[in-house]
C-alpha positions, 0 to 999 in steps of 0.5 A: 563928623566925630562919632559920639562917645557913647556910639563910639563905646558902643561900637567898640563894645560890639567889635570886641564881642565879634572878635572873642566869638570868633576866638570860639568858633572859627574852625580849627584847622590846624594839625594833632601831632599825629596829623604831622606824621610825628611818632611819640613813642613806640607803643600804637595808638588807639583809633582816635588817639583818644582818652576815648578810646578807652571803652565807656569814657566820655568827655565834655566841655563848657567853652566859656569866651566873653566880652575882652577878659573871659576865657575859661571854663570846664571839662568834664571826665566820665569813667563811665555813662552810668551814677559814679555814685552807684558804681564807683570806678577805683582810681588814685591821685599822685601829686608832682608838685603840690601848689593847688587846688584838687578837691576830693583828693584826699577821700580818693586817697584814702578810699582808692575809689572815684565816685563823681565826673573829673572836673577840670576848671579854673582856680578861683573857680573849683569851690563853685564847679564841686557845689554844682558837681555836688547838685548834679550827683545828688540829684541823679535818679537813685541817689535820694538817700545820699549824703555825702558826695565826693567832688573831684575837681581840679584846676589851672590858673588861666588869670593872665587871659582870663578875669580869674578873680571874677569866677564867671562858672556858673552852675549852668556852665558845669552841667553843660559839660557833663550834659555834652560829654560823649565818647568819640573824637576828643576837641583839643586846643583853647576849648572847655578847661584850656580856654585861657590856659598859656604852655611854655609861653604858647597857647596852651589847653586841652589834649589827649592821646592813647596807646593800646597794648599788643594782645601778648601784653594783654591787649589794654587800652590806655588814654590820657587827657591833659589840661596845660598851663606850665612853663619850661625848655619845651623839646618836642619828641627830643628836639629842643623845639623852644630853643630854636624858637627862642622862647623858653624858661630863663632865657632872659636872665641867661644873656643877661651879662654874667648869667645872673641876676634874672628879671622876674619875668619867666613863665614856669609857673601854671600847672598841669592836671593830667588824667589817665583811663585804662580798662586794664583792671588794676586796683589803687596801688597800681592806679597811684603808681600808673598815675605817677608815670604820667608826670614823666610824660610830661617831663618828657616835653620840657616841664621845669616842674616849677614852684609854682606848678600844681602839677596833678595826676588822676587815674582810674580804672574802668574795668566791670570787675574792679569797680565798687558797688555803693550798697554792697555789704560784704565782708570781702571782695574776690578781685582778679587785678594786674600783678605789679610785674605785669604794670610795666608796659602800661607805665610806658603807655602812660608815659607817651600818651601825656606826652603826646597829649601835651602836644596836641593841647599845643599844635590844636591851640589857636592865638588868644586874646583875653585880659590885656594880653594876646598868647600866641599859638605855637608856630606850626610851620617853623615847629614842622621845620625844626622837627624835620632838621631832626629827622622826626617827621618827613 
């Protein structure tokens, strides 16, 4: 006997619920770049890999995956555990490509400092997490008299997996993030910020690495947290992994008869927000220009940097003695800070921790489902395999 219309819904209604559930918390088993054994760079990592590593930060996410076209949400980046507004951290913002949304950029740009948690969240959905990032500052314990907060918050376009238009963050969603932001081990993949974001036509989201200095060139921790939603030729480590693949920007319009023409169709747009954390104590000239060497990582993995990309990056210090006291009055500041000839090895830092972060967002990803359209991960066996032909892991 057919089943009824109405049951029929509604047994449908629940299987799509059980399979977006299982999108989130089926255990993530596959491997971080490092896990592989493949070496980015050649600068040593901290112990976790890890914006993290670097003394104080603390990451949190709103993973958000419901019914058949949600998948979004929010990541939350603290400098530090204590009122941002209290004790600002110096930071800077250099901007790749323009097409975006970054609120707050340019108070930081002017005032070379960060007084809330980096937010990461959807497009559509920046006014509404920089309200509720607005609520959750003022009202911090000390923070009665204020009256103006700068949100930074940045953003991806994950409206091919995700219902953009709906803008589903809640309040709730935000102070989540920031409630469950904590130091340690990182989660990377389709999590918080990255849940529906697509890299180089895989799954993309979230990742993070780290490098750490040789006490000789002052023993500084460098960490870097990326969220990806880009397009291009993707080349792992200098192997043009999305050729062999058969998956990159252009291919369809290239074997077309001739080279020309093209079919509208390629994947280069998206974005990519990056953030960087040192505790070398640098003031905003030197955060600007470190900022600016994190696109180059992201270069490194095959960015076309197209159009239609917002591609960002937001650095800051964490450093005791840079950071800016809100009540001080004082006429002048004595500030000891890294000299421009002494930021080179923190550039190259910067440089292979977002390109390993860039990988790990990848190799952490899992197959997502949302909105119509099914973005498969990146394939780690065939991906292991080109990467060894290239003699880049064993």
């Amino acid at each position: 006997m057919p089943m009824p219309n109405k049951l029929f819904a509604a047994a449908m209604a629940l299987l799509v619920a059980a399979f977006a559930a299982a999108q989130n918390t089926t255990p993530n088993t596959r491997p971080r770049a490092s896990d592989l054994g493949l070496k980015v760079g050649i600068l040593p990592t901290g112990p976790l890999d890890a914006i993290t590593d670097v003394a104080g930060v603390e990451v949190g996410h709103t993973t958000i995956i419901r019914g058949d076209n949600i998948r979004t949400g929010v990541t939350a980046v603290l400098p530090h555990s204590g009122n941002l507004y209290r004790e600002k951290v110096p930071g800077a913002i250099f901007v790749g490509n323009g097409f975006g949304k970054l609120a707050g950029s340019t108070q930081v740009d002017e005032m070379g400092s960060i007084e809330t948690p980096i937010l990461l969240t959807s497009t559509t959905s920046v006014p509404r997490v920089a309200d509720a990032l607005i609520s959750y500052m003022l009202a911090l314990p000390g923070n009665d008299d204020v009256l103006s907060i700068n949100p930074v918050v940045g953003e991806t376009n994950d409206g091919y997996l995700s219902d953009i238009r709906g803008r589903h963050i809640t309040p709730d969603d935000v102070f989540a993030a920031l409630k469950n932001a904590k130091g340690g081990p990182v989660q990377e993949g389709a999590v918080g910020a990255g849940t529906g974001t697509v890299v180089f036509g895989w799954k993309g989201g979230i990742g993070t690495s780290s490098r750490r200095l040789p006490a000789n060139l002052g023993g500084y921790t460098l960490g870097v947290l990326a969220q990806t939603n880009f397009g291009g030729v993707l080349t792992i480590a200098g192997a043009p992994v999305g050729q062999e693949l058969g998956q990159y920007y252009l291919r369809k319009e290239l074997q077309q008869a001739g080279g020309g023409g093209g079919t509208g169709k390629d994947k280069a747009d998206g974005s990519c927000m990056i953030v960087v954390a040192t505790d070398a104590p640098l003031d905003a000239l030197n955060l600007k220009r470190l900022a600016a060497r994190a696109l180059l990582g992201v270069a490194r993995t095959g960015s076309s940097a197209s159009n239609g990309s917002g591609d960002y990056a937001i650095a800051f210090s964490t450093a005791p003695q840079v950071r800016i006291q809100a009540n001080d009055r004082a006429l002048t500041r004595n500030l000891e800070v890294m000299t421009n000839d002494a930021m080179s090895p923190l550039f190259l830092a910067a440089i292979e921790a977002t390109e390993e972060a860039v990988y790990n967002s990848m190799f952490k990803a899992t197959t997502m489902t949302g909105n119509g359209h099914t973005v498969e991960a990146l394939p780690i066996e065939k991906t292991v395999d080109i990467l060894k032909e290239h003699r880049l892991i064993k």
